[in-house]
Every structure is written in C-alpha cells, then in structure tokens.
N, C-alpha and C positions, 0 to 999 in steps of 0.2 A: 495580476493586479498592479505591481512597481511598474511593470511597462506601460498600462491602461494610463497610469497615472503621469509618469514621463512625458510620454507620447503621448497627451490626450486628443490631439488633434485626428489622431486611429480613429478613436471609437466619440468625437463630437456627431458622427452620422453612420447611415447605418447602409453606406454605399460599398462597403469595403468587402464583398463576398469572402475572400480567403480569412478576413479576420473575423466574419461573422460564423464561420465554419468551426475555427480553429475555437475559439469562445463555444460553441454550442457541441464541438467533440466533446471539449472538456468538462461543458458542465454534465451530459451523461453520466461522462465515466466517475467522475466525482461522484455525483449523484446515486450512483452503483457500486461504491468502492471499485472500478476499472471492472467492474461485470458485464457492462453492456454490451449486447452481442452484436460489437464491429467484427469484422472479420480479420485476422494477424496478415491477411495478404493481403487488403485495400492499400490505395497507393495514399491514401489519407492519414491511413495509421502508419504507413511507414515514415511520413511525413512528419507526422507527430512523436514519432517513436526518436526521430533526429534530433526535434524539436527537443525533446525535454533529455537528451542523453548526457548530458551534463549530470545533473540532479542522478539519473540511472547509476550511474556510473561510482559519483559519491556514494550513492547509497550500497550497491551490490559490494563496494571494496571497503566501505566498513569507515570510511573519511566521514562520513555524515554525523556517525557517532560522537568524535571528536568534538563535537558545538566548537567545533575555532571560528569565531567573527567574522575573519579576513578569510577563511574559504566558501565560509556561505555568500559571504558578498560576490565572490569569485563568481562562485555558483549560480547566484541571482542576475551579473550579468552577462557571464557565457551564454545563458539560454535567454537574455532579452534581446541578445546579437541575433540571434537563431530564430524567433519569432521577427524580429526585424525583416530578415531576409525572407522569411515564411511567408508576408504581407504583402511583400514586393513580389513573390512568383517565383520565389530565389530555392527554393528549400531542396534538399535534398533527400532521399530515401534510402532506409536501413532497414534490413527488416528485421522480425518480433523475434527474438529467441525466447520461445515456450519453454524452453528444457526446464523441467522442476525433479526431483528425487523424492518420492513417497516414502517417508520415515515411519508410518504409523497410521493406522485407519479405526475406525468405529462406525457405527452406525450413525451416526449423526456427523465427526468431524473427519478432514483429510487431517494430518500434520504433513505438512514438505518444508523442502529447503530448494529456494529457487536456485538452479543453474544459473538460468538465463536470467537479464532482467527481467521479463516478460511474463517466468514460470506461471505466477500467481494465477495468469489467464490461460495458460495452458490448462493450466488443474482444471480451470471453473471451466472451459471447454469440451476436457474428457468427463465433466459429470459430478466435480464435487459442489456441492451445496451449502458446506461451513469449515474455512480452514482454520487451523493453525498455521503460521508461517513461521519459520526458525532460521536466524540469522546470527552466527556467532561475531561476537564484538573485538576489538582488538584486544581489550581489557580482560577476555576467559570468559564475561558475562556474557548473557544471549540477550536479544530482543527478540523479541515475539509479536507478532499483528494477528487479530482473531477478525475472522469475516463470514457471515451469513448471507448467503441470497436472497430471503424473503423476511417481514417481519412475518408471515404465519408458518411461521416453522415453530415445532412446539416446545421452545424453549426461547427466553430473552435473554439476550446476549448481554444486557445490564445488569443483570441479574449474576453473572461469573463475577463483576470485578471484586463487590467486599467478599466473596468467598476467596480470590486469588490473592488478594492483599494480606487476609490473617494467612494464607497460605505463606507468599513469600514474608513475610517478618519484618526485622528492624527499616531494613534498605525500601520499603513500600510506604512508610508512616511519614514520608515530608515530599514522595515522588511516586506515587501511587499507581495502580494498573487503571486506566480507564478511557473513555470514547463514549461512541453513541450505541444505537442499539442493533446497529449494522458490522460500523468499524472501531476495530478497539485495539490496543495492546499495552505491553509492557510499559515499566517505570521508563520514562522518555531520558532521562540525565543516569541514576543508574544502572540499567537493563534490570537482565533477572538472571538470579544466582543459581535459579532451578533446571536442573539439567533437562532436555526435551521428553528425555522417557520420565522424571520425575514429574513433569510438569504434566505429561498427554495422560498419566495417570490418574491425577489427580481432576483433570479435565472431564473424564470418562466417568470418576466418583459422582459429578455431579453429575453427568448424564444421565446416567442409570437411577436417580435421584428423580430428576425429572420424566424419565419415561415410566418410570412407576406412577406418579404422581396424573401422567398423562390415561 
C-alpha cells in the first residue's frame, strides 16, 4: 500500500503484468492467511519470498517485536526497494524454507515453532488444518498466531479470544488476544506470559468443549 501510494503512477493502469501479479499473489495469500495452494518451488513465490524478506527476517529474529519506528520505517522501505526492482523485471529468487518443529498436536490444532520463515506453510502443506504458531520474544514472553483453513470447521476461531483473554489475566485487559475468524493471536504490544504447553492446554479445554457440543 506505501509503495501503491508513492508510486502511483504503478498502479494509474492496469498495463503493468509483474505488478498486477505480485498484487493478485498477495491478495490470495492474505486472503488465506498464506494457505493458498502456490506451490514453495514456483519461481513466483521465490520471487515474492525475496520480495518481502525484509519483514521475514524482522519478524523470524524477534526485531519486529520491538515496535522501534525507525525499524519499521527501515523495514517498510527495504521491501518497497524490492518491489521496485520486482516491476522492473529486476527481482531475484530465494527459495521457501518450510522447516517448522511440531511441538504439540490434537485433534483439531498443530502448535509449531517455524524454523523457517516459511514453516507455517510447510505445516498447512503436510496436512494441518488449524495451527498454533509459537514464537518466543526477546522479552521471555511468547507470541502466538492461531489459524484455521475453513470457516466450516467446527469450531469458531472468535470464539477462543474472551475465553484466552480471562485466560491470560492482567497483561490482556488494555492489549488483548484477538483477529478474525481465520487469523488471530496474541496481545500484539505485550505477547503472552503463557508458556506453549500451558497455553496448547488450555486450547485443547476448549476443544473438547466444542467437540462435545458438536
């Protein structure tokens, strides 16, 4: 969007195939929380995987957490250099590292900790259908991202947040768990204080809540 807006002269017409591409990856995978089934060896998605490896990067090494201004702004126009170049025919290819670590399974959720940047889409690849994500912060806290494949899966995934909110306590009441009914997770400013086994515990509680009910 900063770059659209920048550079409007991009997107005044709709002659510009590599940016009508790179726009229409993204709103998929948005659209999917990153489920959509490209394939990790297209030379599109390695394209894209270059594109946004800025933001990857921040985010995998735990910088993102920080909210520092002057990295985000960093961050915002390392990858509008990179879409620049992407426009022009310039872009370069990295490919998808899937590796993710299965910490915990159920019947309904994976929990992983991505290796890779990429993990998330590893997992949704070998077959999961609703993760936990677990990402420890530099702080001891964790962040957490919850994601489901379908909405007719039989449980609503809006339906975890005020149950995880009186879950985590004081730290949730001015920074709360919350998202759509797809993609969601933790207090955004200050993670969660619940450790992954207490947390995928208490995940399960409601599971089992729900599958009775179902």
């Amino acid at each position: 969007t900063v770059t659209a807006f920048r550079h409007h002269e991009l997107v005044m017409s709709t002659t510009n195939p590599l940016w009508n591409r790179l726009i229409g990856m993204e709103d998929l995978l948005d659209t999917t929380g990153g489920a959509y089934a490209f394939s990790p060896t297209r030379d599109s998605m390695q394209e894209l995987a270059w594109v946004f490896e800025p933001y990857r990067h921040a985010r995998m090494s735990g910088v993102i957490d920080m909210k520092d201004a002057a990295t985000f702004t960093s961050i915002v126009n390392d990858v509008e250099l990179r879409i620049l170049e992407y426009v022009a025919g310039k872009a370069r290819k990295i490919p998808l590292d899937t590796r993710y670590k299965l910490l915990n399974r159920s019947k309904t959720f994976w929990m992983i900790e991505e290796v890779g940047a990429y993990g998330k889409f590893g997992a949704i690849v070998d077959g999961a259908e609703a993760l936990v994500i677990v990402r420890r912060r530099p702080d001891g806290r964790y962040t957490y991202s919850l994601w489901r494949k379908s909405p007719w899966m039989p449980f609503q995934q809006s339906d975890l947040y005020a149950p995880l909110n009186e879950f985590e306590g004081e730290i949730a009441k001015n920074d709360p768990w919350g998202g759509g009914d797809m993609n969601g997770g933790s207090c955004r400013v200050n993670g969660s204080s619940k450790s992954p086994d207490a947390l995928f515990s208490f995940i399960i509680s409601q599971e089992e809540r729900w599958l009775a009910i179902e």
